[in-house]
C-alpha positions as CSV (number, residue, x, y, z in Angstrom):
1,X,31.3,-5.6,52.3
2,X,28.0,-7.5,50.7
3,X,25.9,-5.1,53.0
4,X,27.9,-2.0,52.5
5,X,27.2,-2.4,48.4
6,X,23.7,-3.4,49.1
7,X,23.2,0.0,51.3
8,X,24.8,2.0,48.0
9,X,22.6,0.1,45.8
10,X,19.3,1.3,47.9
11,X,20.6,4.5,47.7
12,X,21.0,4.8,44.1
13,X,18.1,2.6,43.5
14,X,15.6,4.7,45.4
15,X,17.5,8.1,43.6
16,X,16.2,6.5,40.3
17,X,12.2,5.8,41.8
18,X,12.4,9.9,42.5
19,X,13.5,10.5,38.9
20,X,17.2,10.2,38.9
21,X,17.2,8.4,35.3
22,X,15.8,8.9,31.4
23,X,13.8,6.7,29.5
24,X,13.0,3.7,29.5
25,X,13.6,3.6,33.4
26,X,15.3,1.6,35.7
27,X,13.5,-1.3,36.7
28,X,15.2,-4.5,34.9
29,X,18.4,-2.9,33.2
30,X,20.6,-0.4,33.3
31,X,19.0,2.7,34.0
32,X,20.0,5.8,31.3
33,X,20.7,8.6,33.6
34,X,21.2,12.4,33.0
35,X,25.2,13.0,32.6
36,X,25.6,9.7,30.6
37,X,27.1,12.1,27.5
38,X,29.4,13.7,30.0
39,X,30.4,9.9,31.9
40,X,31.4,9.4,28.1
41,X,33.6,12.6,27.4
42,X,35.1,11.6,30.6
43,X,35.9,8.5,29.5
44,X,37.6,9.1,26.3
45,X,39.8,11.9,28.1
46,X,41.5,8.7,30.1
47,X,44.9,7.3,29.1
48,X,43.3,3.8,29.0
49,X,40.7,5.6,26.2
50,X,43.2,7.0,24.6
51,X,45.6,3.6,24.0
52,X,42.7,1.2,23.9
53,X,42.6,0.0,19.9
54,X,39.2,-2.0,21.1
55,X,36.0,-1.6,23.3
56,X,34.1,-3.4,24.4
57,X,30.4,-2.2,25.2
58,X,26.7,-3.6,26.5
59,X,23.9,-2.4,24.2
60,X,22.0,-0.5,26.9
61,X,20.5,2.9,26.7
62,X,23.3,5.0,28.8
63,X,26.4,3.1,26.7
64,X,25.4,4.9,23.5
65,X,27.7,7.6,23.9
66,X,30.3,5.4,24.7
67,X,29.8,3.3,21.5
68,X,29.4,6.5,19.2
69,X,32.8,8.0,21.1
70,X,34.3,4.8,20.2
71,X,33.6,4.4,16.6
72,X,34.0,8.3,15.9
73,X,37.7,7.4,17.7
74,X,38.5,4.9,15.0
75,X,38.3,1.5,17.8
76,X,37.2,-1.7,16.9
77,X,34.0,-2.0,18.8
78,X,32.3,-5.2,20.3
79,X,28.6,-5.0,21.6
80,X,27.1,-7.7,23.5
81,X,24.0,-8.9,21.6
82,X,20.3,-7.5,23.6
83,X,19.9,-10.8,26.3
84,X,23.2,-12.7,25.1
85,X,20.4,-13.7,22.9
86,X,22.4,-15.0,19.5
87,X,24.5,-18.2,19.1
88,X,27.3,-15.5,18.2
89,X,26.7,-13.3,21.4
90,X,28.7,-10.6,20.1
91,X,28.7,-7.9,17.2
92,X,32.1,-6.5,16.1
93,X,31.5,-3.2,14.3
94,X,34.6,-1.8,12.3
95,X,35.1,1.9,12.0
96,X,37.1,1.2,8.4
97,X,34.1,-0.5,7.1
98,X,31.2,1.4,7.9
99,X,28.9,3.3,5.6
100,X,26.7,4.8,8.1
101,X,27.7,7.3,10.4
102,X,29.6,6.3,14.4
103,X,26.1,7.1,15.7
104,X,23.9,5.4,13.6
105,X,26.3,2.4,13.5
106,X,26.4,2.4,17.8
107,X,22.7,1.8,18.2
108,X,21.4,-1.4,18.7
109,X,19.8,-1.5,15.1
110,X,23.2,-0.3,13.4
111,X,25.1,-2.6,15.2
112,X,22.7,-5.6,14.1
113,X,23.1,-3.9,10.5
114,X,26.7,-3.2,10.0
115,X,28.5,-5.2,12.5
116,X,29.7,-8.9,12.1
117,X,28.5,-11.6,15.1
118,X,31.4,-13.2,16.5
């Protein structure tokens, strides 16, 4: 099974070297990849989406959408800090106290700003 996920990883590793991602590229994190938006939508038409109160989200480049969806749906969000990086290696952003908008508060930046560590 370790070689069968290794194969798929090639695969979708050597998709990304002929383009298959966005900014800032693939090498080192998770790569942002075209359809990211849609993955998102698709998400948040689940029944786990729907009758989750919380999410929980990683701060990389192809999660934004997921992070704005989440806020804009009124859930609790947690974000991993960038590298686990912080004593408190989690943000918790609260729709009912933000003054900024779901997207601005779902960067990595808003999070920092208007989310508490925990």
């Amino acid at each position: 099974m370790v070689d069968d996920k290794q194969q798929v990883r090639d695969v979708v590793w050597e998709r990304m070297r002929q383009g298959a991602f966005r900014f800032p590229g693939p090498v080192g994190r998770i790569p942002h990849f075209p359809g990211a938006e849609r993955a998102a939508e698709r998400l948040a038409e689940t029944d786990e989406w729907r009758a989750a109160a919380t999410i929980k989200c990683n701060p990389d480049s192809p999660q934004l959408p997921v992070r704005t969806r989440a806020l804009a749906d009124a859930k609790r969000l947690y974000m991993a800090v960038p590298k686990l990086a912080e004593p408190r290696p989690f943000v918790l952003i609260d729709p009912r106290r933000l003054e900024v908008s779901p997207r601005a508060a779902a960067s990595i930046k808003g999070a920092m700003d208007h989310g508490r560590p925990v």
